[in-house]
C-alpha positions as CSV (number, residue, x, y, z in Angstrom):
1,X,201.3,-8.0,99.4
2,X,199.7,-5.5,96.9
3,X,198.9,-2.2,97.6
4,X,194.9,-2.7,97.9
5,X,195.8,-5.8,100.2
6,X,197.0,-3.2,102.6
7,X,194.1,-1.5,102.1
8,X,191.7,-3.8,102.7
9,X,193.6,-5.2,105.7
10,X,193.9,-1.7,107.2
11,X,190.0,-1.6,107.1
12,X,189.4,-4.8,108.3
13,X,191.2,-4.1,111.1
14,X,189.7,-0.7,111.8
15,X,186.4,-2.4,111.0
16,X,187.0,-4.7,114.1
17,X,188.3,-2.4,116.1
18,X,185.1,0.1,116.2
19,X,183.1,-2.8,116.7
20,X,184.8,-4.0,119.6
21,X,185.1,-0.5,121.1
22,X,181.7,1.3,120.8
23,X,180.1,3.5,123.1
24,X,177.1,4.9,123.5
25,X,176.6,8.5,122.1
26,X,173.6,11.0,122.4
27,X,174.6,13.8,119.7
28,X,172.7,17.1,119.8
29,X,170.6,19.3,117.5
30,X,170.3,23.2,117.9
31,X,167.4,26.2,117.5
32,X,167.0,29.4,117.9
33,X,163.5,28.6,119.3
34,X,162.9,30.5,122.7
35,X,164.0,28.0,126.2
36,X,163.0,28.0,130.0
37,X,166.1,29.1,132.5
38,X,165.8,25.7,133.6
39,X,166.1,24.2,129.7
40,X,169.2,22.4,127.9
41,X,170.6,25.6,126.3
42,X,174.0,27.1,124.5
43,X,174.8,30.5,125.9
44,X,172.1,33.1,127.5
45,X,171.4,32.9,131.3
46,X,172.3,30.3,133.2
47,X,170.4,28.5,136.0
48,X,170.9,29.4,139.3
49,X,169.4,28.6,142.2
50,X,168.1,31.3,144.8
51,X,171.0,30.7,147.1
52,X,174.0,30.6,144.6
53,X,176.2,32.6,142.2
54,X,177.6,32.7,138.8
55,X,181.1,31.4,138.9
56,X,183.8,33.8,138.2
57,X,187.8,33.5,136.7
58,X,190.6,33.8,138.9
59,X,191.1,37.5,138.4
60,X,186.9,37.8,140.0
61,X,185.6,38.6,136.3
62,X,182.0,36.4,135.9
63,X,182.4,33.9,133.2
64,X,179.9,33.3,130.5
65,X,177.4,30.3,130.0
66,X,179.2,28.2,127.2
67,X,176.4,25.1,128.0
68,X,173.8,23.9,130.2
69,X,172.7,20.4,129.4
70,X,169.2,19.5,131.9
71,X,169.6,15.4,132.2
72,X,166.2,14.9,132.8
73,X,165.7,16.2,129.0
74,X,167.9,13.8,127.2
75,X,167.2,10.1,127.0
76,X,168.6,7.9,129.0
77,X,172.5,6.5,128.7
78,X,174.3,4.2,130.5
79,X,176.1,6.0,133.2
80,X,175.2,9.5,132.9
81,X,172.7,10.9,135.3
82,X,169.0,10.7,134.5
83,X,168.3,14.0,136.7
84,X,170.1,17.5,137.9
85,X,171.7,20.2,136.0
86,X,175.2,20.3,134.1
87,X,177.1,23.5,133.2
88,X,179.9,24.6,131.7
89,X,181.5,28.5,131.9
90,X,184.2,30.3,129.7
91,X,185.3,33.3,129.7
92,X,185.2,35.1,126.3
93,X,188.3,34.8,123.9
94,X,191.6,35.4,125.0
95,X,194.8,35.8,122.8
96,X,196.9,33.7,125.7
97,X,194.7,31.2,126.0
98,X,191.1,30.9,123.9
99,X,188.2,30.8,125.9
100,X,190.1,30.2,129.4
101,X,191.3,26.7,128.3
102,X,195.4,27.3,128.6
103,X,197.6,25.7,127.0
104,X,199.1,22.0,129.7
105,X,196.2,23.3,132.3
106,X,193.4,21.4,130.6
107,X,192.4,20.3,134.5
108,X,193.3,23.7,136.2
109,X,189.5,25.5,136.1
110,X,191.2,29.3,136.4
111,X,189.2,30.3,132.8
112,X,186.8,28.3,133.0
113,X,184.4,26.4,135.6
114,X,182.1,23.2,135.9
115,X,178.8,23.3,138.1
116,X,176.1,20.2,138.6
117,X,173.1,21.0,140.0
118,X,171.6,17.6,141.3
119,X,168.2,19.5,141.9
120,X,166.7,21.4,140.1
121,X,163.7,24.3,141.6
122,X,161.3,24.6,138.9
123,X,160.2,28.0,140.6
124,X,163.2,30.3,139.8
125,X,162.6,32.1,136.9
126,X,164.6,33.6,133.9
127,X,164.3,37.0,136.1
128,X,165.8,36.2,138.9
129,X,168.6,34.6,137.2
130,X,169.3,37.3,135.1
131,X,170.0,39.5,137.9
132,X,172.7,37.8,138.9
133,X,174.5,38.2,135.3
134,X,177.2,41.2,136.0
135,X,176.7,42.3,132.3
136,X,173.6,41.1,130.4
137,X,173.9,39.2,127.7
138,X,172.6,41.2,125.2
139,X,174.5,44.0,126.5
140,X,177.6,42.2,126.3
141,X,177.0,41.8,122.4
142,X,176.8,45.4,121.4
143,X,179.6,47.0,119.4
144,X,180.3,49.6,121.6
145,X,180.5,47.4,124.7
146,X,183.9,48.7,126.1
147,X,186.9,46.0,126.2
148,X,189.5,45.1,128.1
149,X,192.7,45.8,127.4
150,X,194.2,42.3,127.1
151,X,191.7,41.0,125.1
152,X,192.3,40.0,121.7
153,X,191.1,42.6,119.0
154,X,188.7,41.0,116.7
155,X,188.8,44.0,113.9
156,X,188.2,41.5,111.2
157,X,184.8,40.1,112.9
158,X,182.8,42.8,110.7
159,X,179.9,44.6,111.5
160,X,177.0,44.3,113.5
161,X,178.7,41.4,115.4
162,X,179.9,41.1,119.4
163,X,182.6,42.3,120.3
164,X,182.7,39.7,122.9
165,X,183.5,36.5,121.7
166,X,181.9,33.8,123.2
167,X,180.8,30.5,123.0
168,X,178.5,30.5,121.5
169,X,178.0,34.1,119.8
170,X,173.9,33.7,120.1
171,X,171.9,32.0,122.6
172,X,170.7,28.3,121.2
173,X,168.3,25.3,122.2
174,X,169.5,21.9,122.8
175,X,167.2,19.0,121.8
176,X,168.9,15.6,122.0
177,X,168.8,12.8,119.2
178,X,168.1,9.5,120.7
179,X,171.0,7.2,121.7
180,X,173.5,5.8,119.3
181,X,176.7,4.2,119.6
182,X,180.0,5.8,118.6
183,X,182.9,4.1,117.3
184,X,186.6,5.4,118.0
185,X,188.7,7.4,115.6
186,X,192.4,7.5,114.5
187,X,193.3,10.6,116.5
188,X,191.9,8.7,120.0
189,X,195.7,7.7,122.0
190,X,194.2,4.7,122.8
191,X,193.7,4.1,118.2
192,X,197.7,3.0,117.6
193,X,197.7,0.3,120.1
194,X,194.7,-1.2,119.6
195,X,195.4,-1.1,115.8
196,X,199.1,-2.4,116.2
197,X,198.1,-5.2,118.7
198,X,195.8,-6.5,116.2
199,X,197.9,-6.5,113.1
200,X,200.5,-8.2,115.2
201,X,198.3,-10.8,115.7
202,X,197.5,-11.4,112.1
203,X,201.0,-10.7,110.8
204,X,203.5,-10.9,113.8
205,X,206.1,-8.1,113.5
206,X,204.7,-6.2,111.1
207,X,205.5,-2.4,111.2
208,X,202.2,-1.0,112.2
209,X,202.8,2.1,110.7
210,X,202.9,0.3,107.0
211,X,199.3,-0.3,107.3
212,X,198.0,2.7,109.3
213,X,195.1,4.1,107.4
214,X,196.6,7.9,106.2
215,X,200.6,6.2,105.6
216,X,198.4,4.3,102.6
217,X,198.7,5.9,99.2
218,X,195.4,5.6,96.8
219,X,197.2,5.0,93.0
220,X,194.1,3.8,91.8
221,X,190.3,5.3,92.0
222,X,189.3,2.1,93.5
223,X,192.1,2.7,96.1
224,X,190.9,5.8,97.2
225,X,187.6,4.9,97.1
226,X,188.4,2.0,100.0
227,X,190.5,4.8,101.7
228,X,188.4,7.4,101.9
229,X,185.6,5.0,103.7
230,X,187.6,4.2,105.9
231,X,188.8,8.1,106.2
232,X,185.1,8.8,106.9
233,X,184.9,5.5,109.9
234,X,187.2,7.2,111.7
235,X,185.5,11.0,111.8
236,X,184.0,11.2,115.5
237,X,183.2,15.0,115.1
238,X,179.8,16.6,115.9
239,X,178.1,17.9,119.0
240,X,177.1,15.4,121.6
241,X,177.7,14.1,125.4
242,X,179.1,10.7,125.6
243,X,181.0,8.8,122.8
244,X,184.5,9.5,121.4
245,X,186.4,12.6,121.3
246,X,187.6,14.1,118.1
247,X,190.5,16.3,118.8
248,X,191.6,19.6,116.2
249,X,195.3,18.8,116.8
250,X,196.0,15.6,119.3
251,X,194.6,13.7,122.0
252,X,196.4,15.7,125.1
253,X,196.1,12.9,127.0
254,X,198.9,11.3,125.1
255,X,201.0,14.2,126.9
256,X,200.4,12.2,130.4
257,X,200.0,8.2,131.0
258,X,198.0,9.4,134.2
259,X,195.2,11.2,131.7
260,X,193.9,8.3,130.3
261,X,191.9,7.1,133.4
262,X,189.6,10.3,132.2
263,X,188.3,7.6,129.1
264,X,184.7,9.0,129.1
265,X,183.6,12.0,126.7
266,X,181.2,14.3,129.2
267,X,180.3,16.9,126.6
268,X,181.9,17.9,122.7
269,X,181.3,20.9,121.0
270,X,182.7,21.0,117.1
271,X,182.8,23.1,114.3
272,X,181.9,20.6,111.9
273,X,180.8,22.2,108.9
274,X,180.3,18.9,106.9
275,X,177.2,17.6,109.1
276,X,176.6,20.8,111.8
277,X,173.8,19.1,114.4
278,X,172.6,23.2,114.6
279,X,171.8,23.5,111.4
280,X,172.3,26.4,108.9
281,X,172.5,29.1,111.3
282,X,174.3,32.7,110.3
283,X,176.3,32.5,114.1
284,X,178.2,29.0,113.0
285,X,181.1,31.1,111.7
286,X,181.8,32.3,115.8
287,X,180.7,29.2,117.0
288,X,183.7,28.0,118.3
289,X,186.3,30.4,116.3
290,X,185.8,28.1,113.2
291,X,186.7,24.5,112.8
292,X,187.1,24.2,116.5
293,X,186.3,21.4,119.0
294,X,185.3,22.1,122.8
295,X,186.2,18.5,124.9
296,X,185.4,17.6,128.5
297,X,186.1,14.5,129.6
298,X,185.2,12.6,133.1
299,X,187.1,9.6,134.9
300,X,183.9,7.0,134.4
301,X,184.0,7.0,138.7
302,X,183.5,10.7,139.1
303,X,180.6,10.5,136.7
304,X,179.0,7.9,139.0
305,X,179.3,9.7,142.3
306,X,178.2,13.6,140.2
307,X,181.5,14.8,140.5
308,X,182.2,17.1,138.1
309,X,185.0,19.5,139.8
310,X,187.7,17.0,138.2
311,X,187.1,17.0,134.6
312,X,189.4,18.2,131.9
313,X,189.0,20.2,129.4
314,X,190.1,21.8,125.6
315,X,189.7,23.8,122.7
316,X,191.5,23.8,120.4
317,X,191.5,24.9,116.4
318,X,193.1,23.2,113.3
């Protein structure tokens, strides 16, 4: 078999693969245009309702908003609630651990925290909410803010930017493309088997990794033409709820067998300078630490009963 015979039977088979394994997707676009409390919204104040609280770490500290995504906003998809109020807290970035996602505790919320809100009382107000914030926002992103001691030292940040650094560094708007359907990547755990099972049926006991996409060399520009398309199916980047994860490093789940029942992307943020759903913005460079990617995933039964206290989640940078 010729070289560009592995190549075109590597992208068959990765061809067939994503067809047989999409999922629905609803990717997300950013603004700086002003937002209701009650809104789909990166960063600022949070909803809260009259009778709750902010979550805090471990250590009592309040955590910042990283996202709060309003379902009744976003179009409709196949399993995720039409109604109520998701959000996500971090805590600003730490040397040890990066935005309170430590390293093995990706289902440990010490750093960070998940809250649902299944209704929603159109008659708080930005005000009120605010009140409950320990330091403003705003306040929080002045240079002389002071720190503390174990946080990292962001000297090279340059001026006139936080101090704090969040996700994201400047409040944003969430609007929500309508519905696609994602197809999986190479860096997914469940990529390798699906790619070796099929290969062994069309050429029993093949080596797998022979005809994996990146093992393939490109001698010719009509070789790396083939490659690079197929380099480009297998991107699953971007900001969005649903679909595939793309991971910076490696799927964590590989790390456990008893992970992969959490199979369902919740909510993705990535730094993914080649096609950023925000935009040209001057904040993407802190967005999340640069060519980062935020992951939250959900077992597919805990999304149908609103659970969202069992989730796991990563960051993670290249």
């Amino acid at each position: 078999m010729t070289n560009m015979e592995k190549i075109q039977l590597s992208q068959e088979i990765v061809n067939q693969i994503q067809e047989q394994s999409k999922q629905p997707a609803c990717y997300l676009e950013f603004s700086p245009e002003p937002f209701g409390v009650a809104d789909s919204h990166l960063g600022g104040v949070p909803y809260v309702p009259r009778d709750g609280e902010i979550p805090a770490d471990e250590n009592g500290s309040q955590l910042w908003l990283c996202a709060q995504i309003n379902f009744a906003q976003m179009p409709h998809m196949d399993g995720f609630p039409d109604c109520g109020i998701f959000q996500l807290f971090v805590s600003d970035f730490d040397a040890d651990g990066g935005f309170g996602f430590y390293s093995g505790d990706c289902g440990e919320q010490t750093g960070w925290r998940t809250v649902y809100y299944e209704e929603v009382d159109s008659t708080v107000t930005t005000e009120e909410c605010a009140a409950k914030m320990a330091v403003p926002w705003e306040e929080a992103s002045k240079k002389n803010m002071p720190r503390p001691a174990h946080k990292f030292d962001l000297k090279d940040i340059g001026e006139g930017h936080a101090e704090l650094w969040r996700i994201p560094a400047h409040p944003l708007k969430i609007s929500f493309r309508p519905v696609t359907q994602d197809v999986i990547g190479d860096n997914d755990f469940r990529f390798g088997g699906l790619f070796a099972a099929e290969l062994e049926r069309r050429l029993p006991g093949t080596d797998p990794e022979e005809f994996m996409p990146y093992n393939l060399r490109d001698e010719t520009p009509e070789e790396r033409k083939v490659l690079h398309h197929i380099y480009d199916r297998m991107k699953t980047g971007g900001c969005k709820l649903g679909g595939y994860a793309h991971f910076e490093q490696y799927d964590f789940r590989e790390d456990d067998e008893n992970r992969a029942a959490w199979d369902t992307l919740l909510f993705q943020l990535h730094d993914d300078f080649t096609d950023f759903p925000a935009g040209e913005f001057p904040e993407m460079g802190l967005y999340l630490g640069g060519f980062g990617a935020l992951n939250i995933l959900i077992r597919p039964e805990d999304l149908e009963k609103r659970d969202f206290s069992k989730v796991l989640g990563e960051w993670a940078t290249s």
